[in-house]
TITOR-609453 format. One line per 10 residues: number of its first residue (from 1); their letters; for each residue x, y, z of N, C-alpha, C. Coordinates in nm, 3 decimals. Atoms other than C-alpha are relative to their C-alpha. Example, Ala and Ser with C-alpha at 12.3 -4.5 7.8 and 13.67 -1.06 7.14 Angstrom:
<pts>
1) AS) 0.089,-0.119,0.000,1.230,-0.450,0.780,0.090,0.120,0.000 | -0.082,-0.119,-0.006,1.367,-0.106,0.714,-0.077,0.109,0.073
</pts>
This chain:
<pts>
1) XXXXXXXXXX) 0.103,0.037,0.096,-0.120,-2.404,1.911,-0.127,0.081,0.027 | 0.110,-0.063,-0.041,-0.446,-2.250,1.867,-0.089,-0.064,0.053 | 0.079,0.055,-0.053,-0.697,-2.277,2.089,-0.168,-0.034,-0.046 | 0.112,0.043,0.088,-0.992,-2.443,1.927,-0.156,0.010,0.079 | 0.069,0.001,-0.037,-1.212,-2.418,2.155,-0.157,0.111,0.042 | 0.061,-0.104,0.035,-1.330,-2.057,2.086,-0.024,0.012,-0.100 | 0.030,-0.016,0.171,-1.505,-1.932,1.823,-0.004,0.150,-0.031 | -0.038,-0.104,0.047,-1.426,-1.663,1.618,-0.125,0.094,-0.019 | 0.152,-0.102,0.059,-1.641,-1.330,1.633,0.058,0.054,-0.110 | -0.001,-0.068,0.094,-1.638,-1.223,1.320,0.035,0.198,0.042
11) XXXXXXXXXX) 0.000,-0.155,-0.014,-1.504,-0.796,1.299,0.031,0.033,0.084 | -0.112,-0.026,-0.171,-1.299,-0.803,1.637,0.122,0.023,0.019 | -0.111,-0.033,0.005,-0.993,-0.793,1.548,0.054,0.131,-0.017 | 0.005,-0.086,0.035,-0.822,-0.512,1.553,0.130,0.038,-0.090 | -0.068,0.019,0.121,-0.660,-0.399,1.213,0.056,0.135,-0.015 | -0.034,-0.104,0.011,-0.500,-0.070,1.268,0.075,0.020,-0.057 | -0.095,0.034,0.051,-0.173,-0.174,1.177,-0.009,0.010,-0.105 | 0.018,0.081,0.148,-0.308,-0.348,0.872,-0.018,0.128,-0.082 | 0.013,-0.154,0.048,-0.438,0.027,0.787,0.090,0.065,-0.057 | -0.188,-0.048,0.027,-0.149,0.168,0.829,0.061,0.000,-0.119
21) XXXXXXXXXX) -0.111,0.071,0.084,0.054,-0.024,0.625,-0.062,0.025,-0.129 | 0.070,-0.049,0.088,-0.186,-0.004,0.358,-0.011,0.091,-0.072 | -0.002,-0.163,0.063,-0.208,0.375,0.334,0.134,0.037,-0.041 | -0.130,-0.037,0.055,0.163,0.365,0.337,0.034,-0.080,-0.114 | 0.003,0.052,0.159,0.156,0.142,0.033,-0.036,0.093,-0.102 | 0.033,-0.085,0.102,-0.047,0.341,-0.165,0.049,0.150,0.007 | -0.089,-0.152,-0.001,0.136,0.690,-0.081,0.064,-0.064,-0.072 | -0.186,0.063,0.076,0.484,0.456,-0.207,-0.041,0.025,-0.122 | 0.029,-0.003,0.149,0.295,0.378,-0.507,-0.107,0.088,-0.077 | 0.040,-0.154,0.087,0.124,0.693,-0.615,0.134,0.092,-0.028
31) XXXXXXXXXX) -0.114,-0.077,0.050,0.495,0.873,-0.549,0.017,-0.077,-0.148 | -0.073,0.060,0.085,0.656,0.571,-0.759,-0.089,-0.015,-0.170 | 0.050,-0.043,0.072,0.403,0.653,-1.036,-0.009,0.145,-0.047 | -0.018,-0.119,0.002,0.406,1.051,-1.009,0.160,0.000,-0.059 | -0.094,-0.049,0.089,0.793,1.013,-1.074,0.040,-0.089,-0.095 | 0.006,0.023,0.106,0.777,0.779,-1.309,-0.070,0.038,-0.129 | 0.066,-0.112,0.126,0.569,1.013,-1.550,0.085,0.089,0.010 | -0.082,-0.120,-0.014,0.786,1.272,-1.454,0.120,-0.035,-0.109 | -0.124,-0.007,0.062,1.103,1.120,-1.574,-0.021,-0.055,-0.125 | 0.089,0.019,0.138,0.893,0.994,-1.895,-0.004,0.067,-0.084
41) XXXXXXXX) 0.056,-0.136,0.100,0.800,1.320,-1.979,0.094,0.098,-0.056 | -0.132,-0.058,-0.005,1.167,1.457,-1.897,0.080,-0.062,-0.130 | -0.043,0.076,0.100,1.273,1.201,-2.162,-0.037,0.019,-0.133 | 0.105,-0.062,0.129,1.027,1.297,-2.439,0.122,0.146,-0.009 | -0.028,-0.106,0.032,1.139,1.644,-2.399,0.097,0.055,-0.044 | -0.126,-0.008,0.065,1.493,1.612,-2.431,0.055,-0.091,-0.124 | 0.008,0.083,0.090,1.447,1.340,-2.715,0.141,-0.087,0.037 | -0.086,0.136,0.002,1.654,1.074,-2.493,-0.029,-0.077,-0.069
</pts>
């Protein structure tokens, strides 16, 4: 259980991870947008 008896400093934690993960989100979803225009545009062109 947590210990209640401390108090939280605010901006201590450390969130590197959280970073991380983050930046690798938004890479995923800038690709998964880049080739979804792509194969959009591929579609147009060949009048799938």
């Amino acid at each position: 259980m947590a210990d209640h008896n401390q108090e939280h400093q605010h901006g201590t934690m450390d969130i590197r991870e959280h970073e991380k993960t983050f930046a690798g989100f938004v890479r995923l979803s800038i690709w998964v947008v880049v080739i979804s225009i792509a194969i959009l545009v591929f579609l147009a062109l060949t009048n799938a």
